[in-house]
Every structure is written in structure tokens, then in C-alpha cells.
C-alpha positions as CSV (number, residue, x, y, z in Angstrom):
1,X,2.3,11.8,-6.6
2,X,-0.3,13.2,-8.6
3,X,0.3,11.1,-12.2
4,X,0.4,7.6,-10.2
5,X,-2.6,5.1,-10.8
6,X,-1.5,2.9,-7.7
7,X,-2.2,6.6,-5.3
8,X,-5.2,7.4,-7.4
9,X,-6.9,3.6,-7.1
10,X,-6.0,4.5,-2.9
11,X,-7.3,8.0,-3.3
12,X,-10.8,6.6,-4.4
13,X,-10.1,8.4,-7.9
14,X,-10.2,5.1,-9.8
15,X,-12.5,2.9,-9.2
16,X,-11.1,-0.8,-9.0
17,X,-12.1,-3.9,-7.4
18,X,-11.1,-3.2,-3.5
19,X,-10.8,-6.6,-1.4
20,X,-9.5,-4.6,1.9
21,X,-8.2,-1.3,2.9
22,X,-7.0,0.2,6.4
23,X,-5.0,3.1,7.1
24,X,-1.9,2.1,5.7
25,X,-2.7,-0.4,2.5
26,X,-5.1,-1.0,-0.1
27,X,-5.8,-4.6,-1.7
28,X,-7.5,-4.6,-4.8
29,X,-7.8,-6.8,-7.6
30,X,-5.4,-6.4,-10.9
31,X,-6.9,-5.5,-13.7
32,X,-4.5,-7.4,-15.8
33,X,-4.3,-11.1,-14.0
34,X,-2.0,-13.8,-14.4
35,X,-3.6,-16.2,-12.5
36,X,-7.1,-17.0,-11.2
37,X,-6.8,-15.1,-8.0
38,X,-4.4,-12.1,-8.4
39,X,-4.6,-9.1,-6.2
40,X,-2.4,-6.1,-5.4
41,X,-1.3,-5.0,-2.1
42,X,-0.3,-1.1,-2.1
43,X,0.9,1.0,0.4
44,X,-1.1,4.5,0.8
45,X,2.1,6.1,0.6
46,X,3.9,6.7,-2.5
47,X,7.2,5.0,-3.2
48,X,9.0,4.7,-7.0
49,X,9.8,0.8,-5.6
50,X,11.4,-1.4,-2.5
51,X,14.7,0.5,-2.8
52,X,13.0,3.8,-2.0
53,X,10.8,2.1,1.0
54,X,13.4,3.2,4.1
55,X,11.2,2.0,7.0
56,X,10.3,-1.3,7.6
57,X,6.8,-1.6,8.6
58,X,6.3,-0.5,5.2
59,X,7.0,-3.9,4.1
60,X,5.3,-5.4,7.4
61,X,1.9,-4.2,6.3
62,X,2.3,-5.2,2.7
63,X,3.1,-8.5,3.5
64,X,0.1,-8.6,6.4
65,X,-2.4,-7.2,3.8
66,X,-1.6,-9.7,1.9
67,X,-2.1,-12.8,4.2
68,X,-5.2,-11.0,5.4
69,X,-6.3,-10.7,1.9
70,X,-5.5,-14.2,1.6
71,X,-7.4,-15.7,4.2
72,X,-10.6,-14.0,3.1
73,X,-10.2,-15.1,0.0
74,X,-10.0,-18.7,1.2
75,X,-6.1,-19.3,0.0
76,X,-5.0,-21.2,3.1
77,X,-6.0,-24.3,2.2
78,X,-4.1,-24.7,-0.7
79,X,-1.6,-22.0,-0.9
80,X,-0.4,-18.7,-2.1
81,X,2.4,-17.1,-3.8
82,X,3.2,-13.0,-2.8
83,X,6.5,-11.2,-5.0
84,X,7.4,-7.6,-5.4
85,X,9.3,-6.7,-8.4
86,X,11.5,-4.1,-8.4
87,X,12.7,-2.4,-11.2
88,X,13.0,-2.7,-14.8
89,X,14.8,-6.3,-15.4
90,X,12.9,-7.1,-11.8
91,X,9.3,-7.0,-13.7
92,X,8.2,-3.5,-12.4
93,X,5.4,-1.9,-14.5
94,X,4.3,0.4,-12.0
95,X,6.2,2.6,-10.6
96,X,5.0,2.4,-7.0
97,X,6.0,-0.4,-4.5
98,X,3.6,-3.0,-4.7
99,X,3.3,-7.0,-3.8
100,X,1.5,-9.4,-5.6
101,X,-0.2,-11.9,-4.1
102,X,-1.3,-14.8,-6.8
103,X,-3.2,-18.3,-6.0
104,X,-5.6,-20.5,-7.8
105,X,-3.3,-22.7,-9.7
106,X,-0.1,-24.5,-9.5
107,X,2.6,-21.8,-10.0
108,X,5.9,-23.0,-11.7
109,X,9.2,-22.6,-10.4
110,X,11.4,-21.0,-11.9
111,X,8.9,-17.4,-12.5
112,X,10.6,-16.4,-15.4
């Protein structure tokens, strides 16, 4: 999709904070945080959001990104949190499939 951000910062057409990146996903850190660790895991591939993603490795490699990411980022220890948000009431700003991964404080339950 050629208007996206999330394919452009995977493309290498924006510059952003890369923590890892394999064939599949890009980790990078948000540019907006809301906590003291908060990175984004992206697919390569574009999709609108979770409803589009049909194939489940999809969602395998986010989620594996972001426990790798976590792990080098020393998050074991203490813990992690990871959410996708998926559409407009759901919290999605971006409109390609992506999973959060947020640490470095205590996060509150309920989200929101």
C-alpha cells in the first residue's frame, strides 16, 4: 500500500528506531509511547487490521517478534504486556495490523 507509514517504516522509507527485523516483521520503537518501553511489531505485509489477516502465521510471527524483541530488551524479568487493536472503538490508529508490546512499569487493569 503505497500511502501506509507502517509499509514505508518496513520499506526503509522512514527512518525509525528498528529493534529487529527478519523476513516477515519489523520491530521498531513508537514514536508516540505510552510507557517506558513501547515498541511495535509489524508484519511486512500489508493488512487494514486482524480481521483482514486470513493466515495464521501472520499472527505467529507477530507475537514471536514480539517475545524476541522482549527478551533483548531484557523484559523477562519483570514482565511484558503485547495487544493489537483492531478497529475504530478497538483503539486502531493505524490502519495496518500491528501488536504492541509495552513494559517498564506496572500496567493497570482494566486498559481503558
Amino acid at each position: 500500500m503505497n500511502d501506509c507509514i507502517f509499509c514505508k517504516i518496513a520499506n526503509g522509507e522512514i527512518p525509525a528506531e528498528i529493534i529487529y527485523t527478519d523476513d516477515n516483521i519489523t520491530v521498531f520503537k513508537d514514536a508516540n509511547p505510552q510507557a517506558p518501553v513501547h515498541v511495535l511489531v509489524i508484519p511486512k505485509q500489508h493488512y487494514d487490521s486482524a480481521i483482514a489477516v486470513k493466515d495464521n502465521s501472520v499472527f505467529a510471527n507477530l507475537v514471536a517478534g514480539a517475545v524476541k524483541a522482549a527478551h533483548d530488551l531484557g523484559l523477562d524479568e519483570k514482565g511484558y504486556r503485547m495487544v493489537i487493536n483492531t478497529g475504530e472503538q478497538g483503539g486502531q490508529t493505524v490502519n495496518h495490523i500491528h501488536l504492541h508490546l509495552l513494559a517498564g512499569r506496572n500496567l493497570g487493569w482494566p486498559p481503558g
